[in-house]
C-alpha positions in Angstrom: 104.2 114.8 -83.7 108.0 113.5 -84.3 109.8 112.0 -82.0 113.8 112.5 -82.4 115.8 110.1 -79.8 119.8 110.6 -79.9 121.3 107.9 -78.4 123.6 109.6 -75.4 125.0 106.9 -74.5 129.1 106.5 -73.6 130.0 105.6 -77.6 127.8 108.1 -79.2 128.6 110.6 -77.0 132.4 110.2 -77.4 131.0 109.9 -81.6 129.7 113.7 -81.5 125.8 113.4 -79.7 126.6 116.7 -77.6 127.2 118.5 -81.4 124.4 116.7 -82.6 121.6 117.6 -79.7 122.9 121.0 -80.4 122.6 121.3 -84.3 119.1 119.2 -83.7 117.7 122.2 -81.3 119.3 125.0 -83.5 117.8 123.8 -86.8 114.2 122.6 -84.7 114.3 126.4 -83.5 115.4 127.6 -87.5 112.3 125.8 -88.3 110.0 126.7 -85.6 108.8 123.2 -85.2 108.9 123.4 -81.7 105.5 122.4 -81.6 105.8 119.2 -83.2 109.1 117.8 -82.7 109.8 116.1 -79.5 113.8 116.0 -79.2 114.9 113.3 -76.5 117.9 111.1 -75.4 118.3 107.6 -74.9 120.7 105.2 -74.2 122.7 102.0 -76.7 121.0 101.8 -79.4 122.8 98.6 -80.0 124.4 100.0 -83.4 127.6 101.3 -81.1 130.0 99.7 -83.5 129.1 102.5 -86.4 130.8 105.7 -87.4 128.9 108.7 -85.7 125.9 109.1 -83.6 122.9 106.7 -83.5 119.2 108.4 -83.9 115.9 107.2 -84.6 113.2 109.6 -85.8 109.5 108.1 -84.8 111.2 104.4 -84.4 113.4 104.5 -87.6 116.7 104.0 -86.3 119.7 106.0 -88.2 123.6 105.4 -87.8 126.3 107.7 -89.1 125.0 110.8 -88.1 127.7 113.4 -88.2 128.5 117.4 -88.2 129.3 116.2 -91.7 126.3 114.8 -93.2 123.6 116.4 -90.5 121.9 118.8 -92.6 121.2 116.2 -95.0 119.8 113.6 -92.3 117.8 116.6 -91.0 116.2 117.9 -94.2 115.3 114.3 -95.3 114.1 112.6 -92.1 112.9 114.9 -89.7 111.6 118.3 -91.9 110.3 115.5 -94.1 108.2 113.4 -92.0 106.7 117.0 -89.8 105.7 118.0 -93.5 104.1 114.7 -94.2 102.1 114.5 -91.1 101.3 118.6 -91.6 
C-alpha cells in the first residue's frame, strides 16, 4: 500500500493542493490503483516557505509540487513505488 498525504494546510492550499488532490485522484483512477493507494490530507508540513504544494508519499516528504511538474512527481514517486511493492 502507498500512502499519498497532501498537505492542505492554509499555504499549500493557497500554493495549488485543491488542483493537486484533483490531478492525484484523476491519474490514481487512470491507473486503477485504487486499491493500493491511499490519498489523504494533512496539515503544515513545516516546508510552507517552498514554491508549490508539500506531499509525502509513504513518509518521503516532497516540496514544489505543481500543475507544472505533477506528472513527473506522479510517474516517479507514486506509480513507481506501487510497482515496486507489486
Amino acid at each position: 500500500m502507498t500512502i499519498v498525504q497532501v498537505c492542505v494546510g492554509s499555504s499549500c492550499h493557497i500554493k495549488g493542493a485543491p488542483e493537486i488532490v484533483e490531478a492525484l485522484k484523476e491519474s490514481i483512477h487512470k491507473y486503477g490503483l485504487e486499491d493500493e493507494v491511499v490519498l489523504t490530507g494533512s496539515f503544515c508540513l513545516g516546508k510552507c516557505n517552498r514554491t508549490g504544494v508539500t506531499v509525502t508519499v509513504n513518509d518521503e516528504v516532497y516540496t514544489g509540487i505543481t500543475a507544472t511538474n505533477f506528472k513527473e512527481f506522479f510517474t516517479e514517486k507514486i506509480l513507481k513505488s506501487t510497482e515496486a511493492k507489486g
